[in-house]
PDB file of N, H, CA, C and O in Angstrom:
ATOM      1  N   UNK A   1      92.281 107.402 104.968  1.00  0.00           N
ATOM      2  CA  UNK A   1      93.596 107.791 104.500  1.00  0.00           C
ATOM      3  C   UNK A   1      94.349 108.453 105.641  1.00  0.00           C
ATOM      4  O   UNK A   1      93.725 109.029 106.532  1.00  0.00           O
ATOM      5  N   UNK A   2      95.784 108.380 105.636  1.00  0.00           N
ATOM      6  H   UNK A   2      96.291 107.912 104.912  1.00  0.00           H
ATOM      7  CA  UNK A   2      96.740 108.943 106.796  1.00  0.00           C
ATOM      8  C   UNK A   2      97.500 109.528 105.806  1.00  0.00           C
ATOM      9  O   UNK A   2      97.528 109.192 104.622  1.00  0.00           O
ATOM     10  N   UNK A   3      98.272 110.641 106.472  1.00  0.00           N
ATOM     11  H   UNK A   3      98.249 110.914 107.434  1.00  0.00           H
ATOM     12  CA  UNK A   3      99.422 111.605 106.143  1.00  0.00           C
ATOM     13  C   UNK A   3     100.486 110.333 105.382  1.00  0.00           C
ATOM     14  O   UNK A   3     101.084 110.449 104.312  1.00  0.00           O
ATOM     15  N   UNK A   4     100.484 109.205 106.254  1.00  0.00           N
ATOM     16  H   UNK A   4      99.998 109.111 107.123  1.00  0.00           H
ATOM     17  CA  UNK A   4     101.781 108.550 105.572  1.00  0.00           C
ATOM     18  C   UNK A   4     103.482 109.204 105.873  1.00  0.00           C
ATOM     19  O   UNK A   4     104.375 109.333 105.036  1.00  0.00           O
ATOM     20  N   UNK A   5     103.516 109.470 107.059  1.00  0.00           N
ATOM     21  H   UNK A   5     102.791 109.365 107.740  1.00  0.00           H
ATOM     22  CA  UNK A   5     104.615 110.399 107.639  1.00  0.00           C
ATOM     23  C   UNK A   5     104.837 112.024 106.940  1.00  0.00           C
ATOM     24  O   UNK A   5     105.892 112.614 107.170  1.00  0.00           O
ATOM     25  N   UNK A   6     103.754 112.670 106.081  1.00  0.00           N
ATOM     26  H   UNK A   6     102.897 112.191 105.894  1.00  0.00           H
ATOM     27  CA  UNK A   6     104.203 113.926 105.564  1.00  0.00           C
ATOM     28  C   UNK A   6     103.178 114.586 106.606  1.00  0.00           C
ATOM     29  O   UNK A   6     102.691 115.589 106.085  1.00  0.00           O
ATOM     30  N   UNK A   7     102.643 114.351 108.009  1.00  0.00           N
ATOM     31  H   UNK A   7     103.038 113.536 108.432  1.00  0.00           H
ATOM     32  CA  UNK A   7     101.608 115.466 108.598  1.00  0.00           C
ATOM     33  C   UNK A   7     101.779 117.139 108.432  1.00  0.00           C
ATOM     34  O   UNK A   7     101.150 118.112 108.014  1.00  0.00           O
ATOM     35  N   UNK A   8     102.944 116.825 108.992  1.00  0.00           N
ATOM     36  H   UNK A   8     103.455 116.035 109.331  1.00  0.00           H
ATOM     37  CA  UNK A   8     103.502 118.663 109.130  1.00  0.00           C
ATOM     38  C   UNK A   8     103.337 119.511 107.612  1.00  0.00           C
ATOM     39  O   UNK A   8     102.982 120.688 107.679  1.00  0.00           O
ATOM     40  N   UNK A   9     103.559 118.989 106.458  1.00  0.00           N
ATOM     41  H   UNK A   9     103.848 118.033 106.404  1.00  0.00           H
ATOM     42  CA  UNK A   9     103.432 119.257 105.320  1.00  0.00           C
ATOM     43  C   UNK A   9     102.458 119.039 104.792  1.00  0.00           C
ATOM     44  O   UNK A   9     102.492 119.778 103.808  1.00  0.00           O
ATOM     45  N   UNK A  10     101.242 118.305 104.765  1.00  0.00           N
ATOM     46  H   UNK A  10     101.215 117.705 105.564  1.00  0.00           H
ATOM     47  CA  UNK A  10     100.294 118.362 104.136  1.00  0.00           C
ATOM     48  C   UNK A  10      99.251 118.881 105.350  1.00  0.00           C
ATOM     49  O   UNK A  10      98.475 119.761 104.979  1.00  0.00           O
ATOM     50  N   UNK A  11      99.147 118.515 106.551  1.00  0.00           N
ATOM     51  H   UNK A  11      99.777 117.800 106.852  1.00  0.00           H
ATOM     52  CA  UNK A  11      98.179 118.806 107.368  1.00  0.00           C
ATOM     53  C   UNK A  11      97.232 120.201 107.613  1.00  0.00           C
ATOM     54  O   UNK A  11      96.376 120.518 108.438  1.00  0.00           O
ATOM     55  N   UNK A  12      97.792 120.785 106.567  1.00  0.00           N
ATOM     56  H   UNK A  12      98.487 120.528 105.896  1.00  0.00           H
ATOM     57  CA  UNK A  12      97.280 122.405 106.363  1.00  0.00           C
ATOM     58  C   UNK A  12      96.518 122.455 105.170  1.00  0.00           C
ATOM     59  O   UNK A  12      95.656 123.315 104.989  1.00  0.00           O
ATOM     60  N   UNK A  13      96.775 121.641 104.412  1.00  0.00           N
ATOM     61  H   UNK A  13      97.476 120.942 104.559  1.00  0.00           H
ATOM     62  CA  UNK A  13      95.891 121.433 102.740  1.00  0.00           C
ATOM     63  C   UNK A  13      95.173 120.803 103.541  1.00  0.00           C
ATOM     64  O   UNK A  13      94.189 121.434 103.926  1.00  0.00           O
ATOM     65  N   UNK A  14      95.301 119.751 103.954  1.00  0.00           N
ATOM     66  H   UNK A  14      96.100 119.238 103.642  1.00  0.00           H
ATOM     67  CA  UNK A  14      93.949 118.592 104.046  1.00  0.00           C
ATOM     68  C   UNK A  14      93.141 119.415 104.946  1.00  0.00           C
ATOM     69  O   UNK A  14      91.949 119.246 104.686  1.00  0.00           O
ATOM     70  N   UNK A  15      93.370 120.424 106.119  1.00  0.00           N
ATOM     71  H   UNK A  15      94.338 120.561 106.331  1.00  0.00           H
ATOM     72  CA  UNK A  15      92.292 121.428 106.799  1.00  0.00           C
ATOM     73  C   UNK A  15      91.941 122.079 106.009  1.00  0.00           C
ATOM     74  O   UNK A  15      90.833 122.485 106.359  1.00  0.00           O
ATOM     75  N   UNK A  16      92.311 122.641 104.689  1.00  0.00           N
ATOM     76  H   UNK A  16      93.211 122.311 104.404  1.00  0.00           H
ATOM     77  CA  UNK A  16      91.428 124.090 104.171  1.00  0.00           C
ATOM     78  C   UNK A  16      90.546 123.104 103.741  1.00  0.00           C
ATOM     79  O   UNK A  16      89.426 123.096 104.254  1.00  0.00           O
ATOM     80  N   UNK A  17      90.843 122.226 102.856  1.00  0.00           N
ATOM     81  H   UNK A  17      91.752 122.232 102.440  1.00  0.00           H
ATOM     82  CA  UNK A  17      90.005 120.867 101.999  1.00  0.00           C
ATOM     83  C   UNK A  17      88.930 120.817 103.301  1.00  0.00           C
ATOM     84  O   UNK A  17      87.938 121.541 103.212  1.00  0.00           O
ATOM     85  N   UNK A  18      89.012 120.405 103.899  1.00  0.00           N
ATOM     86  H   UNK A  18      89.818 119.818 103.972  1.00  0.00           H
ATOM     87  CA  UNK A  18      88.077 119.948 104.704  1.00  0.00           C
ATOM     88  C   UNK A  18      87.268 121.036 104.991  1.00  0.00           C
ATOM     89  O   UNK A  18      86.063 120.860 104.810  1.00  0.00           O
ATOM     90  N   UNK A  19      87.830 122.691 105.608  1.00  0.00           N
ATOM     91  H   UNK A  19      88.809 122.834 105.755  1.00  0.00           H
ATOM     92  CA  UNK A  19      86.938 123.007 105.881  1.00  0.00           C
ATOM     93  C   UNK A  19      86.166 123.578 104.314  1.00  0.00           C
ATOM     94  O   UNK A  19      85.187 124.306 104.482  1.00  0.00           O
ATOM     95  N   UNK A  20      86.408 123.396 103.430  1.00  0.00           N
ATOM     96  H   UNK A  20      87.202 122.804 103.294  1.00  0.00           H
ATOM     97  CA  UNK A  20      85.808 123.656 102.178  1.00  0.00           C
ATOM     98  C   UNK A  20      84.925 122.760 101.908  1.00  0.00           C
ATOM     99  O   UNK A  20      83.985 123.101 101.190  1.00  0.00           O
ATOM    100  N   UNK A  21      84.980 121.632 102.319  1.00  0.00           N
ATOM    101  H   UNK A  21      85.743 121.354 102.903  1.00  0.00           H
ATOM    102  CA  UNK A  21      84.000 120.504 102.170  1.00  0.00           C
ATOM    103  C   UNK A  21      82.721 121.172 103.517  1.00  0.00           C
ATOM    104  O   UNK A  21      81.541 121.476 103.345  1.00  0.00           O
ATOM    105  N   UNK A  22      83.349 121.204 104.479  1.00  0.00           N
ATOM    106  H   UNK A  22      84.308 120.957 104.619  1.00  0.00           H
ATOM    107  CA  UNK A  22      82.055 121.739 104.950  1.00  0.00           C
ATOM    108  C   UNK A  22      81.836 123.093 104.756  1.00  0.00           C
ATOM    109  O   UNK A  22      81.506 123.624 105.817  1.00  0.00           O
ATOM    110  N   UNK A  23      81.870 123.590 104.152  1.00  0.00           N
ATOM    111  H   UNK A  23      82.137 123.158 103.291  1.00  0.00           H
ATOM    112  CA  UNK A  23      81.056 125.292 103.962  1.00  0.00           C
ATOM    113  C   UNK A  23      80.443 124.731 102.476  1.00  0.00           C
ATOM    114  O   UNK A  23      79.591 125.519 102.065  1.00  0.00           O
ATOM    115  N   UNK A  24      80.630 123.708 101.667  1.00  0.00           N
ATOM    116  H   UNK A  24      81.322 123.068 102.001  1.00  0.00           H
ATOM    117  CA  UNK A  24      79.719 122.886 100.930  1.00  0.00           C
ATOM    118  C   UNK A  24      80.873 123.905  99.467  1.00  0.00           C
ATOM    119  O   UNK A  24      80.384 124.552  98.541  1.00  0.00           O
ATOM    120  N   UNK A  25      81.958 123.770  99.660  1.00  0.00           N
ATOM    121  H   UNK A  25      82.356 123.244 100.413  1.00  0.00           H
ATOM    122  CA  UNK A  25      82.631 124.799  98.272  1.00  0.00           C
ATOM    123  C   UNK A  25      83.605 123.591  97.819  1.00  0.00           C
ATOM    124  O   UNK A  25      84.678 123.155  98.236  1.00  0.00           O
ATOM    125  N   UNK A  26      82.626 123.221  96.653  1.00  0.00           N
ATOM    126  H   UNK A  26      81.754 123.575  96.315  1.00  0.00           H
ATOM    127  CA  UNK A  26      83.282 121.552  96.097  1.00  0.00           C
ATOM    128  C   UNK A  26      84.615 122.127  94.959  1.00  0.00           C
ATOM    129  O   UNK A  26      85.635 121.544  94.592  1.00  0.00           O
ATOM    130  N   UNK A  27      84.219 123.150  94.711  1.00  0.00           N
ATOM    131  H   UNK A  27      83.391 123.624  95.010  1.00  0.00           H
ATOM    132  CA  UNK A  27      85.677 123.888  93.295  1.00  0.00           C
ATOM    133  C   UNK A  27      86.943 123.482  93.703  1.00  0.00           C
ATOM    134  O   UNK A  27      87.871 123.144  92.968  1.00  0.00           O
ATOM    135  N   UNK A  28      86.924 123.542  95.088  1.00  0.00           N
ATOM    136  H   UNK A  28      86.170 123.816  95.684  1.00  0.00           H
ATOM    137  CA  UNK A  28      88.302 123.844  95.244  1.00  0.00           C
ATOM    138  C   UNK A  28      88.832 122.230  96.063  1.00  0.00           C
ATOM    139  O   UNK A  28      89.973 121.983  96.455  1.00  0.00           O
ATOM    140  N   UNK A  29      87.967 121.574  96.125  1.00  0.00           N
ATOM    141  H   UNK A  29      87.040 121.774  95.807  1.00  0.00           H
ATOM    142  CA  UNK A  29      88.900 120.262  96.179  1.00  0.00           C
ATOM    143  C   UNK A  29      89.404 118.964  95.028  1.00  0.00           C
ATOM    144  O   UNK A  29      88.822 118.287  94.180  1.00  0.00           O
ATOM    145  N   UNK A  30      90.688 119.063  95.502  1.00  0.00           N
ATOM    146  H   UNK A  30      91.161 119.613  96.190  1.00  0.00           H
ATOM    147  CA  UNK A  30      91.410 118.329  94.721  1.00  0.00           C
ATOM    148  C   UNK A  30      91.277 117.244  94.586  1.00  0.00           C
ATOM    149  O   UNK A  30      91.684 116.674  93.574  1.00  0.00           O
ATOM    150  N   UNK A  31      90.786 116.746  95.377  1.00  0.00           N
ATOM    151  H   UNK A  31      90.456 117.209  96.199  1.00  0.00           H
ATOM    152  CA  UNK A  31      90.120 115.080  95.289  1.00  0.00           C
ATOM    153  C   UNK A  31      88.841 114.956  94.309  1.00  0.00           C
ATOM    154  O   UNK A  31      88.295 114.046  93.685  1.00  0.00           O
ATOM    155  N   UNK A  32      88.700 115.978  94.448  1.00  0.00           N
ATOM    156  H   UNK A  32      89.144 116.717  94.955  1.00  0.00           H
ATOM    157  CA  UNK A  32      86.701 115.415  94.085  1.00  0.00           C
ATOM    158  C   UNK A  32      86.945 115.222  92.340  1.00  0.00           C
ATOM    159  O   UNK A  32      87.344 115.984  91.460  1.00  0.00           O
ATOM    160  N   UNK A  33      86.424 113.608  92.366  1.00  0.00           N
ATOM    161  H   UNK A  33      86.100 112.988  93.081  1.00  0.00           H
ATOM    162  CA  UNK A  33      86.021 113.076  91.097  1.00  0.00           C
ATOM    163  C   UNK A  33      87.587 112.540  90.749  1.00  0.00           C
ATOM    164  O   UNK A  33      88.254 112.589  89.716  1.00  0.00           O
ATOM    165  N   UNK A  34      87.783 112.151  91.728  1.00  0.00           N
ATOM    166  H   UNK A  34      87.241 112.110  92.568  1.00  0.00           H
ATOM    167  CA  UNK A  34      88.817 111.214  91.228  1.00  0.00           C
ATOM    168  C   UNK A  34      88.403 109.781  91.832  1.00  0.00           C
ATOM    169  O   UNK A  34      87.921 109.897  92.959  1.00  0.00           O
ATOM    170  N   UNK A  35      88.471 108.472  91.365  1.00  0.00           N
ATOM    171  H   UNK A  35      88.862 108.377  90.449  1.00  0.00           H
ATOM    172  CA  UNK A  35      87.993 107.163  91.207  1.00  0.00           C
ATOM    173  C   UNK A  35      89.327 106.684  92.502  1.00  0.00           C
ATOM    174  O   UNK A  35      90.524 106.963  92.580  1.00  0.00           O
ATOM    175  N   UNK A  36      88.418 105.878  93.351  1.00  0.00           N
ATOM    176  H   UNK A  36      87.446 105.652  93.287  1.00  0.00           H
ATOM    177  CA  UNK A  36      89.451 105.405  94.522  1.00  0.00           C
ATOM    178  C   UNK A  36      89.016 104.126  94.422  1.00  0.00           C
ATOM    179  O   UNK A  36      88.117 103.791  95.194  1.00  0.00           O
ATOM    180  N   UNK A  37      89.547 103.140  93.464  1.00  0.00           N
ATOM    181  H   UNK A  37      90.277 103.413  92.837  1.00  0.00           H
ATOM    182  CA  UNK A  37      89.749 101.617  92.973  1.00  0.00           C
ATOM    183  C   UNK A  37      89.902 101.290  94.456  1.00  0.00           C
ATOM    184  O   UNK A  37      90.572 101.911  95.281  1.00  0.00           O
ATOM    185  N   UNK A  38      89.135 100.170  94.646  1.00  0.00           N
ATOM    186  H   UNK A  38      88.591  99.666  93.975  1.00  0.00           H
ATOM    187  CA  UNK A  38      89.379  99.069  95.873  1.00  0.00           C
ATOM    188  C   UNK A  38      91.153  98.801  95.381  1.00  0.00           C
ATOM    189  O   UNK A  38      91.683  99.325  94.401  1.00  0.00           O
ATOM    190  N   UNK A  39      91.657  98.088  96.119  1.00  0.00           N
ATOM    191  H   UNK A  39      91.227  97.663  96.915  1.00  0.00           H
ATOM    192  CA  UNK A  39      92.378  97.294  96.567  1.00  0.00           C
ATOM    193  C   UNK A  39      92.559  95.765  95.865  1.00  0.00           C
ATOM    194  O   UNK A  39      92.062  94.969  96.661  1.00  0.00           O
ATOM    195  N   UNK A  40      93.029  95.119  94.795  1.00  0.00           N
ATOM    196  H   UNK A  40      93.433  95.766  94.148  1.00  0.00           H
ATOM    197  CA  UNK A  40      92.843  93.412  94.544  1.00  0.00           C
ATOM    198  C   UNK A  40      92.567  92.623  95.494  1.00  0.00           C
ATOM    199  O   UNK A  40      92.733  93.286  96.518  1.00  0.00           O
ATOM    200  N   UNK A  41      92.345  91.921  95.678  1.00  0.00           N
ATOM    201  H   UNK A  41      92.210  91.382  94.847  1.00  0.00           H
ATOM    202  CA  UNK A  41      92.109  91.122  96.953  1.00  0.00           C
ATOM    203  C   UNK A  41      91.830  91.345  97.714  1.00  0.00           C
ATOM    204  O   UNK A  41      91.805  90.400  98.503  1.00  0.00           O
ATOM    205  N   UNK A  42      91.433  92.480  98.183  1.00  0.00           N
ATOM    206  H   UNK A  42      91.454  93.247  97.543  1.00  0.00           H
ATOM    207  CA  UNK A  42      90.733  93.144  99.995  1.00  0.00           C
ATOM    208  C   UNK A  42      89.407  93.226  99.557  1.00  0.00           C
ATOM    209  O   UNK A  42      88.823  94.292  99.359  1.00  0.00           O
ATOM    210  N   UNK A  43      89.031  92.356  99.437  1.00  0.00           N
ATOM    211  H   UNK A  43      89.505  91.491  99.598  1.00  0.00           H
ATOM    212  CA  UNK A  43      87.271  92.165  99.370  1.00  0.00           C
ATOM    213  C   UNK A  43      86.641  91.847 100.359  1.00  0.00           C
ATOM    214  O   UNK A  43      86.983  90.692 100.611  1.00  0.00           O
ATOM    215  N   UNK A  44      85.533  92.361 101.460  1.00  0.00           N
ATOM    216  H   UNK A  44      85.256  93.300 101.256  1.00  0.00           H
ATOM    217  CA  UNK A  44      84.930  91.273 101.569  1.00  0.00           C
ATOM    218  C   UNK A  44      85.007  91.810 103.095  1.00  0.00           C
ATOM    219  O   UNK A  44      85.187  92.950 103.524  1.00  0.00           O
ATOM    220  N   UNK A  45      84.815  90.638 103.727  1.00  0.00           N
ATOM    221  H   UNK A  45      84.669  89.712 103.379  1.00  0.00           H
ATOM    222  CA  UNK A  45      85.396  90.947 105.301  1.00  0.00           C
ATOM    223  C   UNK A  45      86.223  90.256 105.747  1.00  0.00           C
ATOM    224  O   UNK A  45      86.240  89.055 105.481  1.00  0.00           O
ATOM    225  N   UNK A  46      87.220  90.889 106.624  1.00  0.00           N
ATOM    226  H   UNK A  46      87.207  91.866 106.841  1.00  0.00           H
ATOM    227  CA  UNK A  46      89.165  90.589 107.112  1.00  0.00           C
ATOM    228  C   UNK A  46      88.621  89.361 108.168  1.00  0.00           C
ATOM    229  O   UNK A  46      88.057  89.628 109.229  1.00  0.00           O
ATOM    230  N   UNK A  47      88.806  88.384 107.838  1.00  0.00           N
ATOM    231  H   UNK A  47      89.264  88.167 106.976  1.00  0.00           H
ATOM    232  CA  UNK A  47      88.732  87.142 108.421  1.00  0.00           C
ATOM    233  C   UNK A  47      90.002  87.329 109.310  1.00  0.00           C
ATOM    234  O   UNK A  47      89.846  87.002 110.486  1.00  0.00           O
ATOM    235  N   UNK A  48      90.928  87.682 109.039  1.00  0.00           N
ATOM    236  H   UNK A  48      91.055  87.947 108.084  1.00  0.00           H
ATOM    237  CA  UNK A  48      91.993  87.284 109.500  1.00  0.00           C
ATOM    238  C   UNK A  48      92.300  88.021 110.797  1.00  0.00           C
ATOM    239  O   UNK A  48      93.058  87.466 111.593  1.00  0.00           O
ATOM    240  N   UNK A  49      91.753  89.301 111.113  1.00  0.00           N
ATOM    241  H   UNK A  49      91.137  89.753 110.467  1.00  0.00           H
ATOM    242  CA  UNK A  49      91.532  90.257 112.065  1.00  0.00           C
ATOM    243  C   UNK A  49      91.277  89.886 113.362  1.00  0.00           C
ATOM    244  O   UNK A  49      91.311  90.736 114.252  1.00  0.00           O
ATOM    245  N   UNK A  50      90.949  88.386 113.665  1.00  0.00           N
ATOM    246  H   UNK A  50      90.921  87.696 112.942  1.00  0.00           H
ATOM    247  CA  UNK A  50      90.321  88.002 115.290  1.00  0.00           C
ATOM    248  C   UNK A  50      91.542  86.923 115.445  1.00  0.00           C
ATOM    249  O   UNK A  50      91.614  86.335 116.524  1.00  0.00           O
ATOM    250  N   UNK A  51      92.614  86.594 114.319  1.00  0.00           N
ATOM    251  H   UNK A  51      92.556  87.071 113.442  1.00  0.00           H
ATOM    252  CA  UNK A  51      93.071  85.737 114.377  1.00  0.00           C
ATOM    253  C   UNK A  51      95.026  86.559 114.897  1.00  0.00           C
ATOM    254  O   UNK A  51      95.948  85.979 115.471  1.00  0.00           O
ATOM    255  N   UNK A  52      94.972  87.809 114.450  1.00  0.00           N
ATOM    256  H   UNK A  52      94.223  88.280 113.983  1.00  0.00           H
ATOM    257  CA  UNK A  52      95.646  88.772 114.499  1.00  0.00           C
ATOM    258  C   UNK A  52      95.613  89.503 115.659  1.00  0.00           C
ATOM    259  O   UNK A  52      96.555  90.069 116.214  1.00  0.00           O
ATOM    260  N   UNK A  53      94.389  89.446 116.006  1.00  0.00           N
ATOM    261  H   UNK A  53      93.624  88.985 115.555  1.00  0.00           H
ATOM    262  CA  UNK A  53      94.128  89.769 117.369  1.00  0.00           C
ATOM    263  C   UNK A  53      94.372  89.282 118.781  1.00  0.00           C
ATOM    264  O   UNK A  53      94.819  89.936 119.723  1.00  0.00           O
ATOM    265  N   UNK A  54      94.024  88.103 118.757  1.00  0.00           N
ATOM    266  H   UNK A  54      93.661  87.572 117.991  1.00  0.00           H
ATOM    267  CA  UNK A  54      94.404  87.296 119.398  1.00  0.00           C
ATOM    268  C   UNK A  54      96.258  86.865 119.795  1.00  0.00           C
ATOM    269  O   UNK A  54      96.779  86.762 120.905  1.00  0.00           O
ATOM    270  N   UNK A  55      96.943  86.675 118.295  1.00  0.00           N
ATOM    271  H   UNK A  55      96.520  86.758 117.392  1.00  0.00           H
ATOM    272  CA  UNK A  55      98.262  86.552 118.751  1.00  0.00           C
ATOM    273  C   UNK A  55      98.599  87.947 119.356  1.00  0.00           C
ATOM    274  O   UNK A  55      99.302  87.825 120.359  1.00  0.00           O
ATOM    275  N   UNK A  56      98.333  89.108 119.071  1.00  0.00           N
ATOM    276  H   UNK A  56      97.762  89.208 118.256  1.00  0.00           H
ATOM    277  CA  UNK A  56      98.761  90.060 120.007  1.00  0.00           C
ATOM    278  C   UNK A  56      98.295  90.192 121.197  1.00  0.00           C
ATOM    279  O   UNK A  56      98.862  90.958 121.976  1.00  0.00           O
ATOM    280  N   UNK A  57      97.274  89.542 121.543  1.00  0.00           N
ATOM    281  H   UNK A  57      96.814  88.920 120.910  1.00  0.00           H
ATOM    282  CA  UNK A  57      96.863  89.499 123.126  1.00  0.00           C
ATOM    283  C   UNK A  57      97.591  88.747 123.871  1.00  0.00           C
ATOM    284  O   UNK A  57      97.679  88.955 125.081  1.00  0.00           O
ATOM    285  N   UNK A  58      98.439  87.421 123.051  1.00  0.00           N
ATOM    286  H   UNK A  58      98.367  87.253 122.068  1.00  0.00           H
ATOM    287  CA  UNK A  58      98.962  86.345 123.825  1.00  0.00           C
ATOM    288  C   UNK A  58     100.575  86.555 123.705  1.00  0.00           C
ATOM    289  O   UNK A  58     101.364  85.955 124.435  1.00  0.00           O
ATOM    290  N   UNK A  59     100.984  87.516 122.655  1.00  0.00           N
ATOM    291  H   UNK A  59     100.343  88.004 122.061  1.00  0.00           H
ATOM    292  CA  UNK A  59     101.844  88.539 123.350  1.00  0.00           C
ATOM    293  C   UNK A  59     102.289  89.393 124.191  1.00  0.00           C
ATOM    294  O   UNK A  59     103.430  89.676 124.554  1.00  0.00           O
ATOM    295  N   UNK A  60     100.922  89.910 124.560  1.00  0.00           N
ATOM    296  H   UNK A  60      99.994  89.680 124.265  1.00  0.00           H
ATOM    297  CA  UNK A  60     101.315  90.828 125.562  1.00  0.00           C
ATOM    298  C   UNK A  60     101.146  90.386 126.956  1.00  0.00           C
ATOM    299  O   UNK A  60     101.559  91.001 127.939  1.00  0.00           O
ATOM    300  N   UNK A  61     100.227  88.790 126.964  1.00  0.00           N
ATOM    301  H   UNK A  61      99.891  88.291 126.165  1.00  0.00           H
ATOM    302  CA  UNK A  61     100.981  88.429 128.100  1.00  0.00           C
ATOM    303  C   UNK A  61     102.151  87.203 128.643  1.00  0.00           C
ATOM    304  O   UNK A  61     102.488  86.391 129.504  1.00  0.00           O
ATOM    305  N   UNK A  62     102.364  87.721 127.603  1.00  0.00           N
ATOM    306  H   UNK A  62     102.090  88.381 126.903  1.00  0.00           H
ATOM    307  CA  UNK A  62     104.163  86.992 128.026  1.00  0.00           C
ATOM    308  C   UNK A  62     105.302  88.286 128.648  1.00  0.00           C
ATOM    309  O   UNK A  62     105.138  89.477 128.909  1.00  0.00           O
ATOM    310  N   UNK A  63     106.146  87.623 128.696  1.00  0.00           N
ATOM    311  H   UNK A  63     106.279  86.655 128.484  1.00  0.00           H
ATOM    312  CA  UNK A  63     106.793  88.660 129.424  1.00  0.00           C
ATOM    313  C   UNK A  63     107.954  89.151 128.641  1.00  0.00           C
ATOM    314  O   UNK A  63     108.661  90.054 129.087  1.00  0.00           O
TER     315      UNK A  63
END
Protein backbone atom coordinates (compact mmCIF):
# COMPACT_ATOMS: atom_id res chain seq x y z
CA UNK A 1 0.00 0.00 0.00
CA UNK A 2 1.17 3.81 -0.75
CA UNK A 3 0.00 7.11 0.83
CA UNK A 4 -1.80 7.67 -2.59
CA UNK A 5 -0.63 11.46 -2.54
CA UNK A 6 -1.89 12.08 1.32
CA UNK A 7 2.05 11.31 2.79
CA UNK A 8 2.33 14.46 4.81
CA UNK A 9 -1.08 13.66 6.42
CA UNK A 10 -1.19 10.25 7.08
CA UNK A 11 2.61 9.47 7.35
CA UNK A 12 2.52 9.99 11.16
CA UNK A 13 -0.48 7.42 11.80
CA UNK A 14 1.01 4.86 9.61
CA UNK A 15 4.55 5.38 11.97
CA UNK A 16 2.81 5.10 15.38
CA UNK A 17 0.84 1.90 13.63
CA UNK A 18 3.89 0.56 12.76
CA UNK A 19 5.82 1.21 15.57
CA UNK A 20 2.89 -0.46 17.58
CA UNK A 21 3.07 -3.39 15.43
CA UNK A 22 6.51 -3.80 16.47
CA UNK A 23 6.46 -3.38 20.27
CA UNK A 24 3.79 -6.37 19.45
CA UNK A 25 0.57 -3.73 20.83
CA UNK A 26 -2.13 -5.15 18.31
CA UNK A 27 -5.24 -2.81 20.30
CA UNK A 28 -4.37 -0.05 18.77
CA UNK A 29 -4.23 -0.84 15.11
CA UNK A 30 -6.75 0.10 12.88
CA UNK A 31 -6.23 -2.27 10.30
CA UNK A 32 -6.09 -5.39 12.17
CA UNK A 33 -8.94 -7.77 11.16
CA UNK A 34 -10.08 -6.13 8.46
CA UNK A 35 -10.39 -8.60 5.15
CA UNK A 36 -8.09 -7.23 2.14
CA UNK A 37 -10.18 -9.02 -0.91
CA UNK A 38 -7.73 -9.68 -3.84
CA UNK A 39 -8.41 -7.68 -6.70
CA UNK A 40 -11.00 -9.49 -9.77
CA UNK A 41 -8.84 -10.48 -12.20
CA UNK A 42 -5.25 -9.99 -10.75
CA UNK A 43 -4.74 -13.57 -10.19
CA UNK A 44 -2.01 -15.39 -10.75
CA UNK A 45 1.23 -14.15 -12.24
CA UNK A 46 1.51 -10.58 -14.43
CA UNK A 47 2.38 -12.10 -17.70
CA UNK A 48 2.24 -8.94 -19.06
CA UNK A 49 5.20 -7.38 -16.95
CA UNK A 50 8.29 -8.55 -19.42
CA UNK A 51 6.14 -7.40 -22.18
CA UNK A 52 5.78 -3.83 -20.44
CA UNK A 53 9.11 -3.95 -19.80
CA UNK A 54 10.54 -4.25 -22.66
CA UNK A 55 8.46 -1.42 -24.54
CA UNK A 56 9.95 0.86 -21.95
CA UNK A 57 13.43 -0.20 -22.63
CA UNK A 58 12.87 0.43 -26.39
CA UNK A 59 11.73 3.74 -25.35
CA UNK A 60 14.29 4.86 -23.73
CA UNK A 61 16.41 4.20 -26.45
CA UNK A 62 15.01 6.30 -28.86
CA UNK A 63 15.61 9.66 -28.71
Amino acid sequence: MGYSGHGAQISTLIGNVLADIAMDRKDTNPLDGMAWNAVPMHTGKPWFLPIVGAYYRMKDMLP
